[in-house]
Structures are given as C-alpha cells and as structure tokens.
C-alpha positions in Angstrom: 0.0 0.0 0.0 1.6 3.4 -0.5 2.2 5.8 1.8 -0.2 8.6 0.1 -3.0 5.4 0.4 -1.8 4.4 3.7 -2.4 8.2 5.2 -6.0 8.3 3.7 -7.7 5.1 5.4 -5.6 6.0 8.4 -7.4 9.2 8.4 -10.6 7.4 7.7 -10.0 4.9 10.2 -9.5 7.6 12.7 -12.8 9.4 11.6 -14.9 6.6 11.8 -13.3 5.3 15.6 -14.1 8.9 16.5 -17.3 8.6 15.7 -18.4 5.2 16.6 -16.0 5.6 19.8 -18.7 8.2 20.5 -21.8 5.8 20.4 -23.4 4.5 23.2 -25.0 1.1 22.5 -28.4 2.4 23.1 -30.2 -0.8 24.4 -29.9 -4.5 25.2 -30.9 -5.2 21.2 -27.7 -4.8 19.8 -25.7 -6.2 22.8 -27.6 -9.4 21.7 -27.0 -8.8 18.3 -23.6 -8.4 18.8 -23.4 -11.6 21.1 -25.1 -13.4 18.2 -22.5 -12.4 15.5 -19.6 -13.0 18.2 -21.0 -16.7 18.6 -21.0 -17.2 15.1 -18.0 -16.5 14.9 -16.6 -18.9 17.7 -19.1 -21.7 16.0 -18.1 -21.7 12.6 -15.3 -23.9 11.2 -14.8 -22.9 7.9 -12.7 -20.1 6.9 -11.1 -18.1 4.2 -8.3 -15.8 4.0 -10.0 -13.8 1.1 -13.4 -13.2 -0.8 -14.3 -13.0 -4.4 -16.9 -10.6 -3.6 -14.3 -7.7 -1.9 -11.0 -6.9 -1.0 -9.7 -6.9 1.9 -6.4 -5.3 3.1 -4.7 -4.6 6.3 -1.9 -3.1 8.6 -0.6 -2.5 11.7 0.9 0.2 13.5 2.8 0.7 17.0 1.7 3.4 19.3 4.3 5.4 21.3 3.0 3.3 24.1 4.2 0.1 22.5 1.0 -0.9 22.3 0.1 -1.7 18.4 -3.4 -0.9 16.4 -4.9 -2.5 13.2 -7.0 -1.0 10.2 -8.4 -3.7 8.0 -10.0 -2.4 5.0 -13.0 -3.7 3.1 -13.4 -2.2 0.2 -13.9 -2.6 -3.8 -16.9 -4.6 -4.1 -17.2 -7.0 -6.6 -21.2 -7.2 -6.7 -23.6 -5.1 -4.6 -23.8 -5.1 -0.8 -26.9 -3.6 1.0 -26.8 -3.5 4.8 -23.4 -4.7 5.6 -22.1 -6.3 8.9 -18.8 -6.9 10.1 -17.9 -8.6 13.3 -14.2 -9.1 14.4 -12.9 -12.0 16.9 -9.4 -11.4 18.1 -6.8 -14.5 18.3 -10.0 -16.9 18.8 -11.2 -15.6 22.3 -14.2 -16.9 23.5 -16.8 -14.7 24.2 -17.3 -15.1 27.7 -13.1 -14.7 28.1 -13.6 -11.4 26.2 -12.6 -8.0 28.4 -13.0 -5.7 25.6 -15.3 -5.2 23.0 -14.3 -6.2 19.4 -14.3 -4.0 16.4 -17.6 -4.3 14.5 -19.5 -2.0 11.9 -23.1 -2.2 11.3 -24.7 -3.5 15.0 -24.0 -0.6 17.0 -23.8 2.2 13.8 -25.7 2.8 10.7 -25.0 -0.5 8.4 -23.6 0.8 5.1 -24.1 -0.4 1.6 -21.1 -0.9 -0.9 -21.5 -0.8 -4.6 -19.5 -1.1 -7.4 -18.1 2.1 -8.9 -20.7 3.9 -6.7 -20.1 6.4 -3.7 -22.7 8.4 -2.3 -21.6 8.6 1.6 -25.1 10.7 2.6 -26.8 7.8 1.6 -25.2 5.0 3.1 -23.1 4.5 -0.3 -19.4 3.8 1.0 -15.9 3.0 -1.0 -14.8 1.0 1.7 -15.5 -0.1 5.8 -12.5 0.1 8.3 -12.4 -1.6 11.4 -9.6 -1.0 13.5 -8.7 -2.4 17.2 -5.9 -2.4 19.3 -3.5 -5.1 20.8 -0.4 -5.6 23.0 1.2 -8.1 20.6 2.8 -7.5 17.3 1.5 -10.3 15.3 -2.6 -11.2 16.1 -4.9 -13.6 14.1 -8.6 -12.1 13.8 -11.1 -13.8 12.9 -14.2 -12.1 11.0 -18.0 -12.4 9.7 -18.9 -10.2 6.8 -22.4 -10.2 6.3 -24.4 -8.6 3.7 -27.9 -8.4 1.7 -28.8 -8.3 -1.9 -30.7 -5.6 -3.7 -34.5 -7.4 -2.6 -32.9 -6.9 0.9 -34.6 -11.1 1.2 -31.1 -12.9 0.5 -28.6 -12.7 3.2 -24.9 -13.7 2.6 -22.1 -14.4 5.3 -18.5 -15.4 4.5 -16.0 -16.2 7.2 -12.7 -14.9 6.9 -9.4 -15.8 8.8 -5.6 -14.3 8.7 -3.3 -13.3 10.6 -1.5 -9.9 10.8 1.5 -8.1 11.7 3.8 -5.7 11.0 4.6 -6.5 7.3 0.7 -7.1 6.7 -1.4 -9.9 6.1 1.0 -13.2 6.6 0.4 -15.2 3.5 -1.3 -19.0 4.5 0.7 -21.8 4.4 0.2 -24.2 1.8 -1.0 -27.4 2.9 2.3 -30.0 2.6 1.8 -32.3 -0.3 1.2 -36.5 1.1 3.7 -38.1 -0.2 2.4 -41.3 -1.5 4.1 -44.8 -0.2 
C-alpha cells in the first residue's frame, strides 16, 4: 500500500473510531446482536483468507505506548452489498473470556451499503468499511464475519474470513504439505 493510500484510510479509520467511539449502545438489542454475530463467529469452522466478492487489506501500526493498532479495510466490491455487517474475533477468544469489546461496523452504527463504482456517503453509499482495534502483541490472528444483503434486501450472505497480521501485513497462508504417496 503506498504511503499517500496508507495516510487516507488512516485518516478514515480515525474518523470513523471517533465517531463510533462516541456511540453509546443504546439498548440491550444490539448487545444481543452483537453476542449473536460474536458466537457465530466462535461456532463456525470454515474459513477463508479472502473473498471473491471484496477486498480486503490490512496493517498495523505501534503506538508510542508500545502498544500496536490495526485497520483492516473492506473495500472494492465485486457485486452489490446492502446493509453490511462486520464482526471481528481477536486471536479466537471466547466470548465469555472477552474483556473488551471487538471492532464491528453495522450493529452498533448505521449499516452501510457498498456498490460497485458507486459512492454516495449521505446515503449510506461507501468506497470501503474500516475496522480497527488495538492489541499488545505484534503479530494477532482475527477472525471475521462479513455479512451482507442483496438488492431485494430477502437474500442474506455471510462469509467467514481468517488471517493473521502483523507488521509487514497480512502473513500469506501456508500451503497445505503435499502427502507423499508410499
């Protein structure tokens, strides 16, 4: 990523924490829904490091305090996305070992629709969703649930994504080793 691209979503990012550090959840509702997505989460076993449907980039950051923060970036859709839900699950905590909340977008803000080659921001239109959280380690595998609906807002689509991330970026899976045949 350059640094001219890196210095907009960080700016982004830091917009949108500002805001949504802001928010209140405003009632036991979303605290269930977020519970719900965060037990999806721990219950799924199927995972991907990528979708066909978006991309997804990341990086991370140390503070002056030595702690480090994260910014992963969804962004160019590949088909339309209506009401858009992200839930992150840092290094596969359980949800009652949980101290902190995760990053999310869409259960305690306004869900946001992506589209390609479309922006309209007033209207829920974005280029791209940021979450961001922070950690004490350098190197942290997250764990996430992008949800999404079509146009009808009737079909609902989740994927299941799983890397992990440090200072260089997004640490390329391993390849599976080959059995060797006796």
């Amino acid at each position: 990523m350059g640094l001219k691209k890196t210095k907009r979503y960080l700016a982004a990012a830091l917009a949108l924490n500002l805001l949504a550090g802001c928010a209140k959840p405003s009632g036991d509702g979303e605290v269930s829904r977020y519970e719900t997505y965060y037990r999806a989460i721990e219950e799924n076993t199927r995972f991907t490091a990528a979708s066909e449907n978006y991309t997804v980039s990341a990086e991370m950051t140390q503070w002056d305090d030595g702690t480090y923060r994260y910014y992963v970036i969804f962004d160019e859709p590949k088909i339309s996305m209506y009401d858009i839900v992200i839930m992150t699950v840092e290094d596969e905590r359980p949800y009652q070992e949980a101290v902190k909340m995760m990053p999310s977008s869409g259960i305690f803000d306004a869900s946001s629709s992506m589209i390609p080659n479309q922006i309209n921001s007033k209207a829920g239109f974005v280029k791209g969703l940021i979450v961001s959280g922070e950690c004490i380690d350098d190197t942290i595998e997250l764990s996430f649930l992008v949800e999404w609906k079509d146009k009808s807002r009737k079909n609902t689509t989740r994927e299941f994504l799983r890397f992990t991330l440090n200072m260089d970026g997004i640490v390329p899976s391993a390849e599976p080793a080959a059995e060797s045949g006796e």
